[in-house]
C-alpha positions in Angstrom: -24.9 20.4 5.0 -23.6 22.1 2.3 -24.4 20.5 -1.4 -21.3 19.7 -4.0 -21.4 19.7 -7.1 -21.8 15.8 -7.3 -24.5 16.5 -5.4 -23.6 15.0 -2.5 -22.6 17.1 0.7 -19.7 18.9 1.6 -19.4 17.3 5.0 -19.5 13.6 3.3 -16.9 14.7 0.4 -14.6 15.9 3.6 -15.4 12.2 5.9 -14.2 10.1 2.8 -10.6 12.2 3.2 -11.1 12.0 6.8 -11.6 7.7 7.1 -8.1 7.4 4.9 -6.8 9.4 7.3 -7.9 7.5 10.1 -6.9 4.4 8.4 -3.6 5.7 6.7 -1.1 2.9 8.2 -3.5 0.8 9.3 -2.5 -1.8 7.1 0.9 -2.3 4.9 1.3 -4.0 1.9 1.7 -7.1 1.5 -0.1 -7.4 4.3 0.8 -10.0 5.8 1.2 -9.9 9.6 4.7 -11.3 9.5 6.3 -8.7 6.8 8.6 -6.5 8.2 6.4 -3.4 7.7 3.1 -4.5 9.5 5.8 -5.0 12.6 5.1 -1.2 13.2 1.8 -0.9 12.0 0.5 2.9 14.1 2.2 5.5 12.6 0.2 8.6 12.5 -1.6 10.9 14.9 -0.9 8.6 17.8 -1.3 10.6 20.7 0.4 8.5 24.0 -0.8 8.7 27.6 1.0 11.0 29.8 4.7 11.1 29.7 4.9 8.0 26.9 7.2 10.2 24.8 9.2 11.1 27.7 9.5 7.5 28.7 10.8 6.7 25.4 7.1 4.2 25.5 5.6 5.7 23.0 4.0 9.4 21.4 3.5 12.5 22.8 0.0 12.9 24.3 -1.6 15.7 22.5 -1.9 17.6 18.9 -3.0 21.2 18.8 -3.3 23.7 15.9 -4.5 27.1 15.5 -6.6 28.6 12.2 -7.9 31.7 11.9 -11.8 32.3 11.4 -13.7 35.1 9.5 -16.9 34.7 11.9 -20.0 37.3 12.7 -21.6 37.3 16.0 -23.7 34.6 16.7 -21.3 32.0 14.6 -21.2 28.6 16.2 -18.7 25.4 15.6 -19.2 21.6 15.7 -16.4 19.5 16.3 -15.8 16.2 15.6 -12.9 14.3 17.4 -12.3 11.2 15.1 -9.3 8.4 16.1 -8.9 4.2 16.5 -9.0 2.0 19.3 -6.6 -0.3 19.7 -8.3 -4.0 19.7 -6.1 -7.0 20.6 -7.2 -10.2 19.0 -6.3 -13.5 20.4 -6.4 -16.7 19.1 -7.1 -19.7 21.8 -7.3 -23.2 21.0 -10.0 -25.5 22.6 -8.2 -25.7 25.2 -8.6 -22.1 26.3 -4.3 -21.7 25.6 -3.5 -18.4 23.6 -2.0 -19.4 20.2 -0.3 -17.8 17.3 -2.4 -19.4 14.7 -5.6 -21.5 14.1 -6.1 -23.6 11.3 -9.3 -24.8 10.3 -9.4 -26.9 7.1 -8.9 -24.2 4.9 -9.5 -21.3 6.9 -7.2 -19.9 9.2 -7.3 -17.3 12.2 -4.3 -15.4 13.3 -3.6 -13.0 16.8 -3.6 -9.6 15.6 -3.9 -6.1 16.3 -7.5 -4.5 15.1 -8.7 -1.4 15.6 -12.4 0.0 16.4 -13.7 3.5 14.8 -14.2 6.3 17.4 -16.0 9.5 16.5 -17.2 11.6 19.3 -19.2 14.8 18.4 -19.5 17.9 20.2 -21.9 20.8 19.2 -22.6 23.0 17.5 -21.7 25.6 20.2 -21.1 29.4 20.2 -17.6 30.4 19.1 -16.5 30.4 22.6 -13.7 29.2 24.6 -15.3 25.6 25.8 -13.3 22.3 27.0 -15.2 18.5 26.3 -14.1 15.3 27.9 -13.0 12.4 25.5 -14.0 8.9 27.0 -14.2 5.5 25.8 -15.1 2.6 27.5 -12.8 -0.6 27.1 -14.2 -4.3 27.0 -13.8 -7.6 26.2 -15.5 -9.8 23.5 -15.8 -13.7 22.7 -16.2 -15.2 19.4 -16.2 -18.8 19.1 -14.9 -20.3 16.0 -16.4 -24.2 14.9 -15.2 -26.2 12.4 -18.2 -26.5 10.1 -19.7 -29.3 11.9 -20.9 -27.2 14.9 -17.8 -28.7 17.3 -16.0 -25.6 18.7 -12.3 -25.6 18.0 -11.4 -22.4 19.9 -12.0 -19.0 20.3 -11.3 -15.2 19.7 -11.0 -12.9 22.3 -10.4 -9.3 21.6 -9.9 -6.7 24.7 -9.7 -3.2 24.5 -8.7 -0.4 27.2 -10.7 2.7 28.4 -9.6 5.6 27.0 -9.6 9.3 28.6 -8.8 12.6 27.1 -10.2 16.0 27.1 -10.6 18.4 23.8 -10.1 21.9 24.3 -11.4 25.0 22.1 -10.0 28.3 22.6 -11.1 31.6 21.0 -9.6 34.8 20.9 -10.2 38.0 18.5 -7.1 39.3 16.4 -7.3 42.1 14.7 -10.6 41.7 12.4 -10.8 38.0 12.8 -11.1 35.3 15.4 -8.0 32.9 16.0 -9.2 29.4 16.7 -7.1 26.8 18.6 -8.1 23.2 19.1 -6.0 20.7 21.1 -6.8 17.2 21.8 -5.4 15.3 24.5 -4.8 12.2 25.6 -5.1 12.0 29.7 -4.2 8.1 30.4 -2.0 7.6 33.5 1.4 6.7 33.0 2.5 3.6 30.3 3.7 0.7 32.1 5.6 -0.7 29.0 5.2 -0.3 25.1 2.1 -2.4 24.7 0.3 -0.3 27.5 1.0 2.4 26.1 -0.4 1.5 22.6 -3.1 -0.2 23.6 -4.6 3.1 25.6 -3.5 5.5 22.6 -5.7 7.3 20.1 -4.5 6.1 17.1 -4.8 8.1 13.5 -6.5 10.9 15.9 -7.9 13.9 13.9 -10.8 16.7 13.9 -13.3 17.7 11.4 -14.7 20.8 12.5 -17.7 22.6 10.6 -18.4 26.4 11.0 -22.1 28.2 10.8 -22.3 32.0 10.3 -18.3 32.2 9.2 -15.6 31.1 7.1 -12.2 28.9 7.7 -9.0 30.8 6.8 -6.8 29.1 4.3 -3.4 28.2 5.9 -1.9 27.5 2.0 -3.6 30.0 0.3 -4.9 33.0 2.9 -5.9 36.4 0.9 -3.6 39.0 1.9 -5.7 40.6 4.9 -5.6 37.5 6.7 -1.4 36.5 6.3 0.0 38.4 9.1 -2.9 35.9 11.4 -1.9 33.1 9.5 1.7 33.9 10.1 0.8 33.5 13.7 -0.9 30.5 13.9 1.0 27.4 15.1 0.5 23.8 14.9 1.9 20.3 16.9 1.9 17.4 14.8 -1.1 18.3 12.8 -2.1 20.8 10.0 -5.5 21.8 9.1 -6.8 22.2 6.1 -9.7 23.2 3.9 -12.0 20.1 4.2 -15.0 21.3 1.5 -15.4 21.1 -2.1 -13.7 24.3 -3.7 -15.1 27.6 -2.6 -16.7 26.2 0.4 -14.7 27.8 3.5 -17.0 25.8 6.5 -15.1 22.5 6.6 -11.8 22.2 8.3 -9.9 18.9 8.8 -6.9 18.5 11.3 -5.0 16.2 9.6 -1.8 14.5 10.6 -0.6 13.7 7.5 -0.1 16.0 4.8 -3.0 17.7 2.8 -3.7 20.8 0.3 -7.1 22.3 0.3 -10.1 20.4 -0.6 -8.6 17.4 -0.8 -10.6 14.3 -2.0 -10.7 11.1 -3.4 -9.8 9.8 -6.1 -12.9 9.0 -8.1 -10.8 5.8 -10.2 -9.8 4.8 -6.7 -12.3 1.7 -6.4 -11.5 1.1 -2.0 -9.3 1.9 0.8 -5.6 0.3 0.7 -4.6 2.0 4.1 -0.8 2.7 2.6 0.9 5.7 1.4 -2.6 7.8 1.0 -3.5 5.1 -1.6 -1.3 5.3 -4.6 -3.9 2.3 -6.1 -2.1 0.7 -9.2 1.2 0.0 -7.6 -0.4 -1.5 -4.6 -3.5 -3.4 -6.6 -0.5 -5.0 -8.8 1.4 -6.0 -5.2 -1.2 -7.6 -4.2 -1.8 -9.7 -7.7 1.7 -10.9 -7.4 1.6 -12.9 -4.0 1.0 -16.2 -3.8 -2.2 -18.3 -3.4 -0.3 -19.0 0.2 0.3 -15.5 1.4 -3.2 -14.5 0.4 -4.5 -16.8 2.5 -1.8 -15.8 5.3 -3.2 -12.2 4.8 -6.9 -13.0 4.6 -6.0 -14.3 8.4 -5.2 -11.1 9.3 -8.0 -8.6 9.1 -11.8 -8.4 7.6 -10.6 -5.5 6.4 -7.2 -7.5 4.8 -9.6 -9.8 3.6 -11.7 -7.6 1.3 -8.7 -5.9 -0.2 -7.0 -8.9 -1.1 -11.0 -10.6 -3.0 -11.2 -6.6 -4.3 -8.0 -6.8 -6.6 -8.6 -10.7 -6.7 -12.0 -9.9 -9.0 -10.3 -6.4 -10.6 -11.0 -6.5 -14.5 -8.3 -5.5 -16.9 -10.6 -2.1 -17.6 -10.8 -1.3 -13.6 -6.8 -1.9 -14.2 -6.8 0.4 -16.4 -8.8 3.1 -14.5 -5.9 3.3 -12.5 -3.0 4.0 -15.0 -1.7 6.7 -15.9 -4.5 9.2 -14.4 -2.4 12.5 -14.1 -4.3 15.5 -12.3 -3.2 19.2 -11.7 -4.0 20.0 -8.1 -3.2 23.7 -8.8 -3.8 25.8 -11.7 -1.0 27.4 -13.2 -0.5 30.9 -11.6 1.4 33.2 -12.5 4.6 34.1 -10.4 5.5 35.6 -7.9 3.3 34.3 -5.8 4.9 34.6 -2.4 2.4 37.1 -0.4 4.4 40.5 0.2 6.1 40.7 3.8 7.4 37.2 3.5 10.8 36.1 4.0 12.3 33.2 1.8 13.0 31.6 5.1 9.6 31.3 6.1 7.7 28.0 5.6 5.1 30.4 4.3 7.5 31.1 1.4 7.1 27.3 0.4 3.6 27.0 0.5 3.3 29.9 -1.8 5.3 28.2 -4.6 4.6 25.2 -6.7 7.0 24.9 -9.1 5.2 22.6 -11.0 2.3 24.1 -11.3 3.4 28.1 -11.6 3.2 30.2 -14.4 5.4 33.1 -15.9 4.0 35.0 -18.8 6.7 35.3 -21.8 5.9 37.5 -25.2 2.0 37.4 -23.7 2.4 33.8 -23.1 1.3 32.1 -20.3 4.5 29.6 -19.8 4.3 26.5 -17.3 4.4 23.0 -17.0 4.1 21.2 -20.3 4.3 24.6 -22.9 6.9 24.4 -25.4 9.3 27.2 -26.2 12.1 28.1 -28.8 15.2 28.6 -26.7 17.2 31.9 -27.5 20.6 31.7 -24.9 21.6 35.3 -24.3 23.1 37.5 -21.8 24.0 35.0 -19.3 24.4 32.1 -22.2 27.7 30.0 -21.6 29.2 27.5 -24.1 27.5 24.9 -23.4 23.9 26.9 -23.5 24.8 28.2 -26.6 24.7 24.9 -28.2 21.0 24.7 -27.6 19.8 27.9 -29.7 17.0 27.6 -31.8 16.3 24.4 -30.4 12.5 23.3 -29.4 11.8 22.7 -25.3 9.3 21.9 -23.2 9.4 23.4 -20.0 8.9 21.2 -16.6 9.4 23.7 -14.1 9.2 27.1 -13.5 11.3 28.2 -10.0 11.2 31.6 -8.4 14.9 32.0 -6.3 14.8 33.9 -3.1 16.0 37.1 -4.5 13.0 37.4 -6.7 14.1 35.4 -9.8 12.8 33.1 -11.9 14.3 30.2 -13.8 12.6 28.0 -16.7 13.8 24.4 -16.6 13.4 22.0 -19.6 14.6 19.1 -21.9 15.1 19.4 -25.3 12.7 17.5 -27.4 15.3 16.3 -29.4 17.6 15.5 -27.4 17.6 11.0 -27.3 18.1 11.4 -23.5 14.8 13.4 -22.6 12.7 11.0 -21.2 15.8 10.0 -19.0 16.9 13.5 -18.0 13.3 14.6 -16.8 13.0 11.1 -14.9 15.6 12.3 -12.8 15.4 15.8 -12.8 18.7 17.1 -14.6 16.9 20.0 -16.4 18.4 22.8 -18.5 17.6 26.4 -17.2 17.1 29.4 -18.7 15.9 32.8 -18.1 12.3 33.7 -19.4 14.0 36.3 -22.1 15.8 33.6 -23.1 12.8 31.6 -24.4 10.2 32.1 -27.3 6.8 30.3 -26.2 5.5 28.3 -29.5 2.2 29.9 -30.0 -0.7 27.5 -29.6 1.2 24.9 -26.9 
């Protein structure tokens, strides 16, 4: 393992990512198991036994993508296949009848949906072509619950169902490189209904894979050798990305939701919230605003509903705090055009390249982007309107390229009462960059 800076490793920096992944949906505020968004709780890389998609029962049965890999002879891969089980929890009363609900002085147990961690590793291995079998047993487990006193009062019973899938890595040389595909499957027989098909699923399924003797390709940002490879690659319902700390090329993670490169966690973030990759202050204030009642009805839920729900219980005003208002640039600026040559505007390669928020333009010398203020100077392709705006002082919030090569500033006018509100919802003034005069020193 490679050390981070934080002295850690680069393979633990890249599992934190990969367990909000795995967890992303697995809970929805306000987590309760009767509010309308837990009603469709597995939402990302569900991959369905065979013909569930076709069936309309449920998700297609496989993800596959393709990276390419700057490897010398002798280079070999690990790969880790990483995904949830589905775990049906049942309440039963002492009576041995399956209820809803369970109430137990204070306490109370609800049937729900959990989930059990899967990680199955394979490697390291040469980088050859190579195909692995995915299995995992199913079972059933019995807790009994008491009501303080020692009398049992019921009983949990969770079930889960095998599950059987194959991984497949495929290597082929292109050019000076190596073009890496890896496809997991799921290989369950036919669903029977919805709930079968859920229940033998791989649920938030993705793949860490680490390289020794060669590098990852970056899909985002390849150097030029490598675009036409990267051009070729393809990808079903994932992406992979670069899973290290910057710099470090060994780590790749085949995510399916959205990443950049080297993505990580937020340090202020103080545990997992399982919705919308954890946008913590909006979801820690959620939580703080339901009742004494639907804590409790969440609590019932999950051990894992349970510990978010004490966690922002027990959050001081300074870990509060922590949370607001942290603004980080995931890009430095750059300056444009930064669309690799040979692209066409049309390709989804063309987006990648450009960050609009983030991108540079240099002016007079000046490196303008995101945040620098400027004199505006309406000129050649002024109209009336722009003309009203000379001399005035900007700050710029965008800087677009168009697909015939040019760019366009976009700003508010400091003085203008209305600022705040224009930039809220994006009504921007544009201008040209010889129509602006950076302020020296912003």
């Amino acid at each position: 393992m490679k050390p981070d800076e934080a002295g850690g490793s680069a393979r633990g920096r890249a599992r934190a990512v990969a367990d909000s992944v795995l967890y992303e949906g697995y809970l929805l505020y306000p987590y309760r198991a009767n509010a309308r968004k837990n009603q469709s709780r597995w939402q990302f890389g569900v991959l369905g036994p065979v013909d569930a998609a076709e069936s309309g029962l449920g998700e297609q049965a496989w993800l596959s993508a393709q990276c390419p890999v700057d490897a010398a002879d002798g280079a070999t891969i690990g790969v880790t296949v990483r995904f949830l089980q589905l775990q049906r929890r049942i309440v039963e009363d002492e009576l041995g009848a399956s209820v809803p609900e369970l109430r137990v002085g204070s306490r109370s147990w609800l049937s729900w949906d959990e989930a059990v961690e899967q990680e199955l590793d394979f490697g390291p291995f040469p980088l050859a072509d190579r195909t692995f079998r995915l299995a995992v047993e199913g079972g059933t487990d019995i807790e009994e619950i008491d009501d303080g006193a020692g009398n049992i009062v019921g009983r949990l019973v969770r079930t889960r169902c095998p599950l059987v899938g194959e991984l497949t890595v495929t290597v082929h040389r292109a050019g000076g490189l190596h073009e890496l595909t890896i496809a997991v499957r799921n290989l369950g027989s036919p669903a029977s209904d919805k709930d079968d098909a859920i229940d033998r699923s791989f649920i938030g399924a993705h793949v860490l894979a680490e390289i020794e003797g060669g590098d990852f390709v970056s899909l985002l940002d390849p150097p030029a050798e490598a675009a036409d490879a990267v051009r070729r690659c393809s990808h079903h319902r994932c992406f992979p990305v670069l899973a290290g700390p910057p710099e470090d090329r060994s780590l790749l993670l085949i995510s399916p939701i959205i990443l950049y490169d080297h993505p990580q966690v937020a340090d202020q973030s103080p545990g997992p919230l399982f919705d919308s990759t954890e946008i913590d202050e909006i979801l820690a204030l959620r939580v703080m605003t339901l009742t004494d009642e639907e804590k409790q009805q969440a609590r019932a839920t999950d051990a894992r509903a349970a510990e978010i729900i004490d966690r922002c219980d027990s959050m001081t005003p300074d870990q509060l705090q922590q949370l607001h208002g942290m603004v980080r640039d995931l890009r430095q600026p750059r300056v444009l055009p930064a669309i690799p040559d040979g692209v066409d505007w049309w390709d989804p390669l063309a987006d990648n390249a450009v960050s609009p928020e983030s991108d540079a333009v240099v002016v007079a010398g000046v490196l303008v982007s995101k945040g620098s203020r400027v004199v505006l100077r309406p000129s050649r392709r002024a109209d009336a309107h722009d003309v009203f705006y000379d001399s005035m002082v900007a700050r710029v919030t965008l800087v677009h390229e168009d697909v015939d090569g040019g760019v366009h500033i976009g700003v508010v006018v400091e003085d203008d009462p209305a600022a705040e509100l224009h930039e809220w919802y994006g009504r921007y003034l544009y201008f040209a960059p010889d129509e602006i005069e950076p302020i020296e020193g912003s």
